[in-house]
C-alpha positions in Angstrom: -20.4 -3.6 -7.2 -17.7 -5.2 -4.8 -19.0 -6.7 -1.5 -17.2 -6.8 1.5 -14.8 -9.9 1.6 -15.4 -9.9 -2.2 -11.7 -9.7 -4.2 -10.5 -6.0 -5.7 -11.5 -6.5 -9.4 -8.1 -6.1 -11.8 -7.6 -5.7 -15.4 -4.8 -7.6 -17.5 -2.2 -5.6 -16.2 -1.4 -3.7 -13.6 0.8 -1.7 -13.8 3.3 0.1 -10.4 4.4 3.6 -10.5 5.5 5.8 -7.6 5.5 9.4 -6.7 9.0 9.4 -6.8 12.6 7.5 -5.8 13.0 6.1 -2.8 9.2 5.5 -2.2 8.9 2.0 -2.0 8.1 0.6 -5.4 10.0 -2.4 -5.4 8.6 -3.3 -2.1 5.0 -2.6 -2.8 5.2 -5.0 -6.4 6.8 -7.3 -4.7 3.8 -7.1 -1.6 1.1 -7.1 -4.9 2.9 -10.0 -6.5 2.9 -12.0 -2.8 -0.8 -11.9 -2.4 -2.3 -11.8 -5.9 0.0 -14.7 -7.4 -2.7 -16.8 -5.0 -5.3 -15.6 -7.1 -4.0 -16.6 -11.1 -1.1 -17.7 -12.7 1.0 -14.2 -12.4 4.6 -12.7 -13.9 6.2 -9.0 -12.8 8.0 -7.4 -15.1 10.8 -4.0 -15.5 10.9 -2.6 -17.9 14.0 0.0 -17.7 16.2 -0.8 -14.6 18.6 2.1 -13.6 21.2 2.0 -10.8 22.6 -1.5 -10.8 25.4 -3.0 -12.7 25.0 -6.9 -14.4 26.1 -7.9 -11.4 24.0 -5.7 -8.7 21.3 -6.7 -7.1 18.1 -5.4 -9.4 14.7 -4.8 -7.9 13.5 -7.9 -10.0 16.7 -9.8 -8.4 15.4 -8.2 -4.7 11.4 -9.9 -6.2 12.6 -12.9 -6.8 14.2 -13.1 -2.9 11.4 -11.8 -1.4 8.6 -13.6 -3.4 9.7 -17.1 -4.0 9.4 -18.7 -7.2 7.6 -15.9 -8.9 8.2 -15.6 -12.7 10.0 -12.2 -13.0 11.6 -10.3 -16.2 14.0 -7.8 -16.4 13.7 -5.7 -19.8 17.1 -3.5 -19.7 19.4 -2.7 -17.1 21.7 0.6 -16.6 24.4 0.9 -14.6 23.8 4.8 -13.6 21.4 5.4 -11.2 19.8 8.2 -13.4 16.4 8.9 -15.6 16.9 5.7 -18.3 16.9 8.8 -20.9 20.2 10.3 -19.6 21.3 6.8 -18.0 21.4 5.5 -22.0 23.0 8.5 -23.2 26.0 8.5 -20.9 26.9 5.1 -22.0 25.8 5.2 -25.7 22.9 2.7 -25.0 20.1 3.1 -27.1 16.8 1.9 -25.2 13.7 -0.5 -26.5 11.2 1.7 -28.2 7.7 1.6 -26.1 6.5 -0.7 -28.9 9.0 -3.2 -28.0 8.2 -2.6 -23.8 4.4 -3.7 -25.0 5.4 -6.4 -26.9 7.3 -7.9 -24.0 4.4 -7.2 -21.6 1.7 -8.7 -23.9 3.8 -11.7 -24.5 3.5 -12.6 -20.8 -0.3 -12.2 -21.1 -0.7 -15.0 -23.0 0.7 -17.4 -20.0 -0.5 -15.2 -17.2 -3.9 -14.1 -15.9 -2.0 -11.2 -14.7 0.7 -9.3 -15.2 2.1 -7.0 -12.8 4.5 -3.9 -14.5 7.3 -2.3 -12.4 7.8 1.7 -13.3 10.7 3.1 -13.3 10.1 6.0 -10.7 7.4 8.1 -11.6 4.7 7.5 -14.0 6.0 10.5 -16.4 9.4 9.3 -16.2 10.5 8.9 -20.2 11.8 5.2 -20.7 12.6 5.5 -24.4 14.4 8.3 -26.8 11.0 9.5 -28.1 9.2 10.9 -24.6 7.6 7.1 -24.2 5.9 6.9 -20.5 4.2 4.3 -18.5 1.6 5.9 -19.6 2.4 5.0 -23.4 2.6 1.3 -22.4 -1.1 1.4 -21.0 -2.4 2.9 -23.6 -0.7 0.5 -26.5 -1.7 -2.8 -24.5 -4.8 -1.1 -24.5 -5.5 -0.7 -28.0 -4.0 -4.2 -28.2 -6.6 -5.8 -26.7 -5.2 -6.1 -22.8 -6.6 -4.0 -20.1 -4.4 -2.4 -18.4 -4.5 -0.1 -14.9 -2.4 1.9 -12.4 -1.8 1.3 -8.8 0.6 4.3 -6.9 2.7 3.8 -4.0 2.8 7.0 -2.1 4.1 8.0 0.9 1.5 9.6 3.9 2.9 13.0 3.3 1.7 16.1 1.9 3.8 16.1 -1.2 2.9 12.6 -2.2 -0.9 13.3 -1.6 -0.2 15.9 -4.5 1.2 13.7 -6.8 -1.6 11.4 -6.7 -3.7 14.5 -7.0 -1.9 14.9 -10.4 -1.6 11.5 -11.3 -5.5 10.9 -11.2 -5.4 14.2 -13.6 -3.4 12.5 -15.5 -4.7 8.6 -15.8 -8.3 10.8 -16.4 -7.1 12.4 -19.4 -5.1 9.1 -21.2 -9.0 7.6 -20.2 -7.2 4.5 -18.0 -8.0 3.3 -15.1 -6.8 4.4 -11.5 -7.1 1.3 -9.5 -6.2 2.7 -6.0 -2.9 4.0 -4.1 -1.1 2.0 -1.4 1.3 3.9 1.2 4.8 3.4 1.9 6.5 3.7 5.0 3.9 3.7 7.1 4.3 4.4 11.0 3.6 0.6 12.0 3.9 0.0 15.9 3.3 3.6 16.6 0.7 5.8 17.4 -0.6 7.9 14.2 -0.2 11.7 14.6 -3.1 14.1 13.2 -1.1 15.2 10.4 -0.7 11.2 9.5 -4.0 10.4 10.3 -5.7 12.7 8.4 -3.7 12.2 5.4 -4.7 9.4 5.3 -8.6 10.1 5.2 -7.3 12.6 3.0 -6.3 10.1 0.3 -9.3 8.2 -1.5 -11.1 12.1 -1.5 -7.7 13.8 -3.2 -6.6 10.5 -5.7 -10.3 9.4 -6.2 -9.5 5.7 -5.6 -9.2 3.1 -2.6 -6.2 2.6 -0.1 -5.7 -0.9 -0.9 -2.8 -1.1 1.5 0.0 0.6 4.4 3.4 -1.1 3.9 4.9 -0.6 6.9 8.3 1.2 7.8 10.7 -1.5 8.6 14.0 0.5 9.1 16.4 -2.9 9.2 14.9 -3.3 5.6 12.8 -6.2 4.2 13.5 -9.9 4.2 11.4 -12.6 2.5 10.0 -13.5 5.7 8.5 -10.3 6.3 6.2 -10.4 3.2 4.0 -13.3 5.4 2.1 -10.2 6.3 1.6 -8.8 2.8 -2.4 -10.3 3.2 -2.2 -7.6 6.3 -0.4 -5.1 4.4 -3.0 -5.0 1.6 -6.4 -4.8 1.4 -7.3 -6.8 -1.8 -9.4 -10.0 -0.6 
């Protein structure tokens, strides 16, 4: 049992999906890789990046600004900003087979007490020809040896509290863990409404796991100076 003040106990890997685009998954690994990398040696990895040209900022380019120093992988990189499935196919790419996304990930795992996996949008999104999920990646490192677990960025909306309703269905079924959700453009500096407020009470009961964190709503966007608060963004110490 954890005791108050006591650190969030992690697996291996952990590994950063999202309830959708636009959510804040970038942000959040880069918040989870700001305050953990204090606690063991730690590398972030993507696996598919969509959306960004060689020459585009990437979101492990944008981790790398905003977390100094961190050791951070890029896997693949797409230009279109589509699903990688259709992304590949438009340009004749063929993508690494889930085996090879494992491969990559347990190879950091042998230099790092954790490892923190970037998603490519949502945790059913299909990141190789053969329907390959994040969910396939867990359960491989799994059988491999590594624990692995999830940790959602949602939004404090009604919508997103559905889809981590059906993404503890789904972590349930595959048998891996849930290790907690943490919302995304939260209303910092102003009052909470009802409707936010009791979303957000709303959340552990519906997902089954912990808020470990509210990232706040910066509309100018996020420098590396604003992840100084990530300790008071996330509750994991």
């Amino acid at each position: 049992m954890v005791g108050v003040g006591d650190p969030v106990p992690l697996p291996s890997v952990v590994l950063v999906t999202a309830t959708g685009p636009g959510v804040g998954l970038t942000v959040t690994t880069a918040a989870l890789a700001t305050v953990l990398r204090h606690r063991t040696a730690l590398s972030v990895v993507k696996l598919v990046q969509t959306g960004a040209a060689d020459w585009e900022e990437g979101d492990v380019d944008r981790v790398r600004v905003w977390v100094k120093g961190v050791d951070a992988h890029e896997e693949i990189r797409l230009r279109l900003p589509l699903p990688p499935v259709i992304a590949a196919s438009r340009v004749g790419i063929s993508l690494p087979k889930i085996a090879d996304h494992v491969k990559a990930v347990a190879a950091l795992t042998e230099r790092a007490g954790l490892v923190l996996v970037e998603g490519t949008s949502g945790i059913m999104t299909q990141l190789d020809g053969r329907r390959g999920t994040l969910l396939d990646v867990a359960t491989a490192l799994r059988y491999k040896g590594s624990s692995a677990g999830f940790v959602l960025a949602a939004r404090p909306t009604e919508a997103d509290l559905n889809a981590a309703a059906l993404t503890r269905e789904v972590l349930r079924q595959r048998g891996l863990p849930f290790l907690g959700v943490v919302l995304t453009h939260w209303p910092a500096g102003r009052d909470l409404d009802d409707a936010t407020r009791d979303l957000l009470d709303e959340f552990p009961d519906v997902a089954g796991v912990p808020v470990l964190g509210r990232i706040p709503d910066l509309p100018g966007g996020f420098e590396a100076a604003d992840f100084a608060r990530a300790r008071v963004w996330l509750d994991l110490e």
